[in-house]
C-alpha positions in Angstrom: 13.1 -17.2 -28.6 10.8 -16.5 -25.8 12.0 -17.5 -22.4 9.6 -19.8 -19.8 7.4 -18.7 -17.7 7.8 -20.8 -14.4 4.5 -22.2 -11.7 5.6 -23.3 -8.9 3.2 -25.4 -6.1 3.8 -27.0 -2.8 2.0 -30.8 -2.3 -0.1 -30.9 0.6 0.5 -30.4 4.1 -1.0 -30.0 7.5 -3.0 -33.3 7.3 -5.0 -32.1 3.9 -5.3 -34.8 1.0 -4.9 -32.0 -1.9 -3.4 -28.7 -2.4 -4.9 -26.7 -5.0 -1.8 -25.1 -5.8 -0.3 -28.6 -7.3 -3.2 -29.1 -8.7 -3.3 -26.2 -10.9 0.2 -26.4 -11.7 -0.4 -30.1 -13.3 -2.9 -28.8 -15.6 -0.9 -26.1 -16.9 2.5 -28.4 -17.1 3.2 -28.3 -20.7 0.8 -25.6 -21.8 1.2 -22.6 -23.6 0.2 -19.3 -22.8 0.5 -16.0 -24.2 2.9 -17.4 -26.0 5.2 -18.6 -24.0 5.9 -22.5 -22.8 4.9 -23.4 -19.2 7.6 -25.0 -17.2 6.2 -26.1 -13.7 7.2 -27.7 -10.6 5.7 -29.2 -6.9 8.1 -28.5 -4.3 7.4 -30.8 -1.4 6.9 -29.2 2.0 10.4 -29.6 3.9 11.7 -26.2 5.1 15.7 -27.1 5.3 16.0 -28.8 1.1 13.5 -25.4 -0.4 16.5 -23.4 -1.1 18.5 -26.4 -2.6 15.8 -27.3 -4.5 15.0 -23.7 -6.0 18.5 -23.2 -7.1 18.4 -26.2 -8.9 15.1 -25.7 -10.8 15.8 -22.1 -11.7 19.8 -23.3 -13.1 17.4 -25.5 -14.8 14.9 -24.0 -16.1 15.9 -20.0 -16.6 12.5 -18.4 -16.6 12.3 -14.7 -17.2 8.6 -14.9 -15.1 8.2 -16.7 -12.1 5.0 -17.3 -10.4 4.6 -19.3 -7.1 1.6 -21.1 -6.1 0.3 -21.9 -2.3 -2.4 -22.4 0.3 -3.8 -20.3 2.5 -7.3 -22.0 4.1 -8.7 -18.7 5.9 -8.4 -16.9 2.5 -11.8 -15.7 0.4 -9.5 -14.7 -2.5 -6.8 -14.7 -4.7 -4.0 -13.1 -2.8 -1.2 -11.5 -5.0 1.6 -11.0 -2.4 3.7 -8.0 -2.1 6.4 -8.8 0.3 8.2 -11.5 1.7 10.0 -11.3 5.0 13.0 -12.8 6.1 10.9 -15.1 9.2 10.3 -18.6 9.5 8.1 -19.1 12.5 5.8 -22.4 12.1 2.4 -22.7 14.2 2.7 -26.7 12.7 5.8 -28.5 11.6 6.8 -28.9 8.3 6.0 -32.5 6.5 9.1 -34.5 7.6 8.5 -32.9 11.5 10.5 -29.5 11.4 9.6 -26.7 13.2 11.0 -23.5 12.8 10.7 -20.4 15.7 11.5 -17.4 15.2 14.3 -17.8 13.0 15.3 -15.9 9.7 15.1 -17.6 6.2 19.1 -15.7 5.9 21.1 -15.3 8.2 21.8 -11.1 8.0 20.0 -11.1 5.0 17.2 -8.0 4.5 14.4 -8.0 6.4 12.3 -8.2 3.6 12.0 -8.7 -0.5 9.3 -7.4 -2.2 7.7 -8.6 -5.7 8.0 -6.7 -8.5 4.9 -8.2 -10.7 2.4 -5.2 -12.2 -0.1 -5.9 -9.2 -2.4 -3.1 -10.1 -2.7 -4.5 -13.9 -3.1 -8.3 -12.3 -6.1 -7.3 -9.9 -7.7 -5.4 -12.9 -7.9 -8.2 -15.2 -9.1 -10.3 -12.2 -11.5 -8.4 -11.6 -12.9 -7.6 -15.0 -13.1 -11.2 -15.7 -14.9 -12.2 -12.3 -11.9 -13.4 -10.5 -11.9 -12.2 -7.2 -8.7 -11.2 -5.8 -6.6 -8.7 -4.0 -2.6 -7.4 -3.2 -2.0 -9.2 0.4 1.2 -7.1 2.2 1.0 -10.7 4.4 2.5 -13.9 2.7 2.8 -15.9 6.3 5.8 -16.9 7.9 5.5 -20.5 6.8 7.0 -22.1 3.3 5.1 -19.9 0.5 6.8 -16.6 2.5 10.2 -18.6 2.4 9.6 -19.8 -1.1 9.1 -15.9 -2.3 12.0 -14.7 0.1 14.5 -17.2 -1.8 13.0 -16.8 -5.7 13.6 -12.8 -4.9 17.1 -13.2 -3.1 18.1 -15.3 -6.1 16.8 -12.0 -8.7 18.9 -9.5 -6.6 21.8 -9.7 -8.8 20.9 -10.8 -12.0 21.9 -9.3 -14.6 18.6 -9.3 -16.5 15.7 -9.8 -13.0 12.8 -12.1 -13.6 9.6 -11.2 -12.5 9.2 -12.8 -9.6 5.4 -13.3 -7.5 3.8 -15.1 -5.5 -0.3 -16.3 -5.2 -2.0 -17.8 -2.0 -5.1 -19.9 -3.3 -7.9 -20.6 -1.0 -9.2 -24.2 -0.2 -11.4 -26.0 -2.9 -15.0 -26.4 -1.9 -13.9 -30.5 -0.7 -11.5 -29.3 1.5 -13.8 -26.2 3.3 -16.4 -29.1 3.7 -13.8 -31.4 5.9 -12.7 -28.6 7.7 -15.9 -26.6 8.5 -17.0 -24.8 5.7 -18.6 -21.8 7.8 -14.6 -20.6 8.7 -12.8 -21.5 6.0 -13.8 -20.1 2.4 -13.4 -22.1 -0.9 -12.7 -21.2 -4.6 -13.8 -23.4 -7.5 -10.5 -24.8 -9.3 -11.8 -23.7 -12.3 -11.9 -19.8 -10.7 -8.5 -20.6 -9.3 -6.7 -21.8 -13.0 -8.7 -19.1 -14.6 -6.8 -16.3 -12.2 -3.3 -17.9 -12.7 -4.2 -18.2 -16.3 -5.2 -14.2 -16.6 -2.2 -13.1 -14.4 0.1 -14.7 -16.8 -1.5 -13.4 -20.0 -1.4 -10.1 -18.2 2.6 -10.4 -17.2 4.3 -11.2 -20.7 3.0 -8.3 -22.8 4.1 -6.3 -19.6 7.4 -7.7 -19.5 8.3 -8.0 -23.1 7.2 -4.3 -23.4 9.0 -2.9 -20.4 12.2 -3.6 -18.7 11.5 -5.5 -15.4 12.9 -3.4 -12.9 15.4 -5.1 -9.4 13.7 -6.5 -6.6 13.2 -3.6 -3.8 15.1 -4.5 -0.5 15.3 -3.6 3.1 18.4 -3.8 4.4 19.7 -5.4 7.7 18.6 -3.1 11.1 16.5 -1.4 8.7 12.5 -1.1 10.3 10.0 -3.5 9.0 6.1 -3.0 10.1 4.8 -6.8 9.7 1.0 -6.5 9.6 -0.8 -8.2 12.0 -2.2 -11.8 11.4 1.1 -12.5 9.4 1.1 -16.1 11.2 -2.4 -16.6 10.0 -2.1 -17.5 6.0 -1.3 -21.1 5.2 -2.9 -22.5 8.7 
């Protein structure tokens, strides 16, 4: 019986009305692709309840793929993210008015997780179908970097991993309008669901033909180069 495949979005935050992320995740809820059912969920933007939360959903739900969905306004593209580290530093608080400074997502935990989703195979079917997208070594130090940091943490020691990723969207053409359309870029939701459509087609003939491998870790004192602009996704 094949297993779920799992979208996850946040709801909006940082004074915006929408977030595409829940928006694409209701139109897939209940879908099927690539055979496989669609089991989705809209976290709501509160730093201290995510891991709860997660726990809960993947006890729940079991998914052998699991794809998380955010915003980033400054990005142009689809943004397949690579790693996750193990930083919560907020330029804005969270939606019920928490701020988090330079503190770590776990306590002595590494300092980062990275995804193991096929990126190269991803991007190519992006871009062969007029997606535009990239691999992005910077998921932020806000929520959707938490969110990835906790889905991989919770692979580590499973006995059979999940894939595990993670997508920053950009804004929709509405949102680049209120906020000043010549610095923040826009996707057309029909673009964006097309992408998250064509990464999971891409993903389950991967994983049903190949053995998903563990998450890759860095372990505690270990050196982590942290590109510049990390702070700068989901602003």
């Amino acid at each position: 019986m094949a297993k779920n495949v799992l979208v996850t979005g946040f709801e909006p935050f940082g004074g915006d009305k929408v977030n595409p992320s829940e928006m694409i995740v209701r139109a897939l809820e209940g879908r099927l692709i690539a055979g496989r059912p669609i089991a989705t969920h809209v976290f709501p933007v509160e730093t201290r309840s995510l891991r709860e939360r997660m726990e809960e959903l993947l006890a729940e739900v079991r998914p052998d793929v699991i794809v998380g969905l955010g915003q980033a306004s400054k990005r142009a593209s689809l943004s397949l993210e690579r790693v996750a580290v193990n930083v919560l530093d907020f330029e804005n608080p969270d939606n019920v008015g928490v701020m988090r400074k330079s503190d770590q997502i776990v306590r002595g935990g590494p300092d980062a997780r990275l995804s193991n989703l096929p990126f190269e195979k991803i991007v190519g079917a992006w871009h062969e179908n007029g997606v535009p997208g990239y691999v992005s070594n910077s998921a932020g130090t806000f929520l959707c970097n938490q969110l990835l940091y906790e889905l991989l943490g919770a692979n580590e020691n499973a006995s059979a991993p999940a894939l595990v990723g993670f997508v920053h969207l950009p804004y929709l053409p509405v949102q680049a309008i209120v906020a000043g359309s010549e610095t923040h870029p826009s996707m057309s939701f029909e673009t964006m669901k097309k992408g998250i459509e064509l990464l999971i087609e891409t993903v389950v003939p991967w994983v049903e033909h190949r053995a998903p491998e563990p998450a890759q870790t860095r372990s505690k004192g270990s050196q982590m180069w942290i590109p510049r602009g990390v702070k700068e996704v989901e602003r």
